[in-house]
Phi, psi and omega in degrees: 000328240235323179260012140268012166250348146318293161319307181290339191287328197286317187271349176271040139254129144295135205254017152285306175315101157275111161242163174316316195063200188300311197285318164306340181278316178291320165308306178276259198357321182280294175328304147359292175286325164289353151326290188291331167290300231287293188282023171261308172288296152002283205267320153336290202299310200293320170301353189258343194260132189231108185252139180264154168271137168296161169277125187290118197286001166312311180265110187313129180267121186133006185226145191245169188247094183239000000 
């Protein structure tokens, strides 16, 4: 009994459907997360960086370009 109830399970899956299953689901999830730390420590570092900008020597100074 227990093996004709195998078989018909066997034959309604199609063996053309490829799908990921739990470990591709588990994969990208991870890949996912590390995304999200990564632009989190990103956005940490960048808020920390304090630079003076140069001045442009194109431009006299006292005078605007408007």
């Amino acid at each position: 009994m227990m093996m004709s109830a195998l078989t018909l399970a066997a034959a309604d899956l199609d063996q053309n459907k490829v799908t990921p299953g739990v470990l591709g689901f588990i994969v990208f999830a991870v890949i996912g997360g590390a995304v999200w730390f990564l632009m989190k420590s990103m956005n940490k570092h960048m808020k920390r960086v304090d630079f003076e900008e140069a001045p442009d020597p194109s431009v006299e100074p006292g005078k605007t370009t408007a």
